[in-house]
C-alpha positions in Angstrom: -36.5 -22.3 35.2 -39.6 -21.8 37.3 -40.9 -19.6 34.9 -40.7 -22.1 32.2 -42.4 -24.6 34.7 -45.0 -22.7 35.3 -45.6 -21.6 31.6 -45.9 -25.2 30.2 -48.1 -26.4 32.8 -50.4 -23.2 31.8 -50.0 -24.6 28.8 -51.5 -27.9 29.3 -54.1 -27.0 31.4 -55.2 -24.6 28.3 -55.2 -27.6 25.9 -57.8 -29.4 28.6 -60.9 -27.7 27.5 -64.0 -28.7 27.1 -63.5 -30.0 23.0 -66.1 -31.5 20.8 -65.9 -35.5 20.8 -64.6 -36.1 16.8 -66.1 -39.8 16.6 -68.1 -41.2 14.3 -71.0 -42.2 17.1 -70.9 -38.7 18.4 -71.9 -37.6 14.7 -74.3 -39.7 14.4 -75.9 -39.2 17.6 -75.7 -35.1 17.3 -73.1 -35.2 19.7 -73.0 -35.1 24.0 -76.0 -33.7 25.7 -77.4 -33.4 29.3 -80.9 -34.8 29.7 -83.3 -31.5 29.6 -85.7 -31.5 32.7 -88.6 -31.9 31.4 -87.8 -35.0 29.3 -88.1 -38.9 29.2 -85.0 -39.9 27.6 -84.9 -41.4 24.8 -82.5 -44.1 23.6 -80.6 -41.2 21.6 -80.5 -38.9 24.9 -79.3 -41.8 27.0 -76.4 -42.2 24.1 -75.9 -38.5 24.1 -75.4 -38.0 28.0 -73.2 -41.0 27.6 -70.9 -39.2 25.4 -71.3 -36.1 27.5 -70.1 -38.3 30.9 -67.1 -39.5 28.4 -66.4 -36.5 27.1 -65.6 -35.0 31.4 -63.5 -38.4 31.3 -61.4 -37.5 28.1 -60.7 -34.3 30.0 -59.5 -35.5 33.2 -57.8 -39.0 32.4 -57.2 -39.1 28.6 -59.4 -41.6 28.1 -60.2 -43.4 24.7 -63.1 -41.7 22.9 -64.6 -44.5 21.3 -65.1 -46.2 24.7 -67.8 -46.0 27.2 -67.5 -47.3 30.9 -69.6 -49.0 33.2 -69.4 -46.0 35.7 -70.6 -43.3 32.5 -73.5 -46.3 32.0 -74.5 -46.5 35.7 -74.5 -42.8 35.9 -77.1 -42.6 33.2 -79.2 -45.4 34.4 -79.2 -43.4 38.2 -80.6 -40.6 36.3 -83.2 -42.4 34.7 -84.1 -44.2 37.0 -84.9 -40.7 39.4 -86.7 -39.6 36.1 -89.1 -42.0 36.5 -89.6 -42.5 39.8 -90.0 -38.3 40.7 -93.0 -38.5 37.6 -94.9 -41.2 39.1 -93.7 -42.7 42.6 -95.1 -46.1 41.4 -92.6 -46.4 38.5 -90.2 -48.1 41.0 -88.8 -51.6 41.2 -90.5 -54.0 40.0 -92.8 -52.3 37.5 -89.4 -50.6 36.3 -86.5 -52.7 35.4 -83.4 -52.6 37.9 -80.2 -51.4 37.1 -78.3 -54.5 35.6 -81.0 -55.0 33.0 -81.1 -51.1 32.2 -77.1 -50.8 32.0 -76.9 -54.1 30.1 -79.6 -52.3 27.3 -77.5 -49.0 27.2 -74.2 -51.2 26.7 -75.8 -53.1 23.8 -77.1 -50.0 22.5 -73.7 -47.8 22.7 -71.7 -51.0 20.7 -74.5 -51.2 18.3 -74.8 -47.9 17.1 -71.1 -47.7 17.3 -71.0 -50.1 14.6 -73.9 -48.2 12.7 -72.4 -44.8 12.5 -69.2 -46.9 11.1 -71.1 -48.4 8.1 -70.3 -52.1 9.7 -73.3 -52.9 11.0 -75.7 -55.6 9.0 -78.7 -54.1 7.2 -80.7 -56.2 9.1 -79.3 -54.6 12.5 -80.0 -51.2 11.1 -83.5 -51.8 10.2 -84.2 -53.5 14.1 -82.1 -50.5 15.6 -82.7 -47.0 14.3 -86.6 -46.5 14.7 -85.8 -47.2 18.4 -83.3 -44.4 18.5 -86.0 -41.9 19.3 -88.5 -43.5 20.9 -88.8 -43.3 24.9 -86.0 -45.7 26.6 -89.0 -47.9 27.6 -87.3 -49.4 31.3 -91.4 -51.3 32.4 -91.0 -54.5 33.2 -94.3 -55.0 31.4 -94.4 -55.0 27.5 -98.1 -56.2 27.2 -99.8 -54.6 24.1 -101.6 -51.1 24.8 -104.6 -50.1 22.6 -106.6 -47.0 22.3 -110.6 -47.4 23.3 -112.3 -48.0 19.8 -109.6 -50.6 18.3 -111.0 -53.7 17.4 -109.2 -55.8 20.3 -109.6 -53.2 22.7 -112.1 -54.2 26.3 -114.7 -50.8 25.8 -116.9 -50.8 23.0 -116.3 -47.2 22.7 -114.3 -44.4 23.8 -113.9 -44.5 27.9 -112.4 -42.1 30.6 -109.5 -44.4 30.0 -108.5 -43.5 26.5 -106.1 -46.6 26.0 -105.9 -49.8 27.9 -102.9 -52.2 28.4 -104.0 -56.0 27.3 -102.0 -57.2 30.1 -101.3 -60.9 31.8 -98.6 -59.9 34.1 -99.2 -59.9 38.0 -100.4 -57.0 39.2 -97.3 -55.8 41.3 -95.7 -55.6 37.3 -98.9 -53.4 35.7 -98.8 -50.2 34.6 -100.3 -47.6 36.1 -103.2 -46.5 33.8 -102.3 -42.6 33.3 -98.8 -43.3 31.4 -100.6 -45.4 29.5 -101.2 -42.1 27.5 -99.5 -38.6 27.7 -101.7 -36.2 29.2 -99.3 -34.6 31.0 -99.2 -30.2 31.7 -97.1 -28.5 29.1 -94.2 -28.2 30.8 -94.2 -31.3 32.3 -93.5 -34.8 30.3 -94.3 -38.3 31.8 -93.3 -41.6 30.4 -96.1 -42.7 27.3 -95.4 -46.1 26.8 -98.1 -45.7 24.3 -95.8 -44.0 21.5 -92.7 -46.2 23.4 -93.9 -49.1 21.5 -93.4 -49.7 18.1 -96.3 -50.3 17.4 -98.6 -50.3 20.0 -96.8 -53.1 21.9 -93.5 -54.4 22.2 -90.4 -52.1 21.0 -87.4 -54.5 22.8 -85.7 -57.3 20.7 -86.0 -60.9 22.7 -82.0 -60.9 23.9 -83.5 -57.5 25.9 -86.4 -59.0 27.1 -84.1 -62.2 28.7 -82.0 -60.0 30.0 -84.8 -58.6 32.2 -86.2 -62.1 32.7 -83.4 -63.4 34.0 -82.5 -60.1 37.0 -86.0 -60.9 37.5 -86.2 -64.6 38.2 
């Protein structure tokens, strides 16, 4: 009898392995990944380390694959939020968005493409969506347009030290500090270029995302 006990809870504990999430978002996505340490995440990491946190919760508690919960979502936002801040110690609260505006984006984002890699989702949402999907998760609280020196509306008449300036009206405890503006990082080392964030060079974030960091704000 013991023997049998002990074989069938072997048993089990062989069927809890580590098994590749069959959903249609982790398809689409490429499937769960940890963020690489050298890397600004983009929307699609954030989504994939998402799956990856679910995937550890399938495992232990059996969970439903097709859901995401807020602790997976906070999770990812701790991470990015270190990210940011170990690149640049300025890219803190409040020239970074806090955590409830940063979850609520990855939430939206999760549901969305869930509905995308299901065929339900409107052409319309499709079109607004899916450039994003691999573009740096751009968490500034500032979305003022950036330029390179030479564009027509940019402030140098010709190239400067600079390289790109941000046409910004925020207050300046919100600005961006000028060297992310481009990436001029060491190989080896990646830093936040809100430059190719935008898309194009300016805003990237539908309006119900900008409210939603309006409103932590105010």
């Amino acid at each position: 009898m013991l023997l049998f006990f002990s074989a069938k809870m072997a048993s089990s504990v062989v069927k809890k392995t580590r098994q590749p999430l069959n959903t249609k978002l982790s398809e689409y996505l490429g499937g769960p990944r940890k963020f690489l340490p050298t890397e600004f995440p983009t929307l699609r990491d954030c989504l994939q380390r998402c799956l990856d946190l679910q995937q550890d919760q399938i495992l232990m508690y059996d969970k439903d694959p097709r859901n995401v919960n807020m602790q997976e979502i906070s999770e990812v936002d701790r991470e990015i939020a270190e990210r940011w801040s170990s690149s640049n110690n300025e890219l803190r609260e409040p020239i970074v968005c806090g955590p409830k505006a940063t979850e609520q984006r990855l939430s939206r984002g999760w549901s969305t493409f869930s509905e995308i890699a299901r065929d339900k989702a409107r052409k319309a949402t499709k079109e607004q969506w899916e450039p994003k999907l691999d573009k740096l998760l751009d968490i500034a609280f500032c979305t003022c347009r950036i330029v390179l020196c030479g564009e027509d509306d940019a402030p140098c008449k010709e190239t400067c030290d600079s390289q790109a300036h941000c046409l910004c009206n925020c207050d300046l405890n919100l600005r961006l500090p000028q060297k992310e503006l481009l990436d001029q990082s060491p190989a080896g080392k990646r830093r936040p270029c809100f430059l190719n964030a935008r898309v194009p060079h300016g805003r990237c974030r539908d309006d119900q995302a900008e409210e939603e960091i309006l409103t932590q704000v105010n």
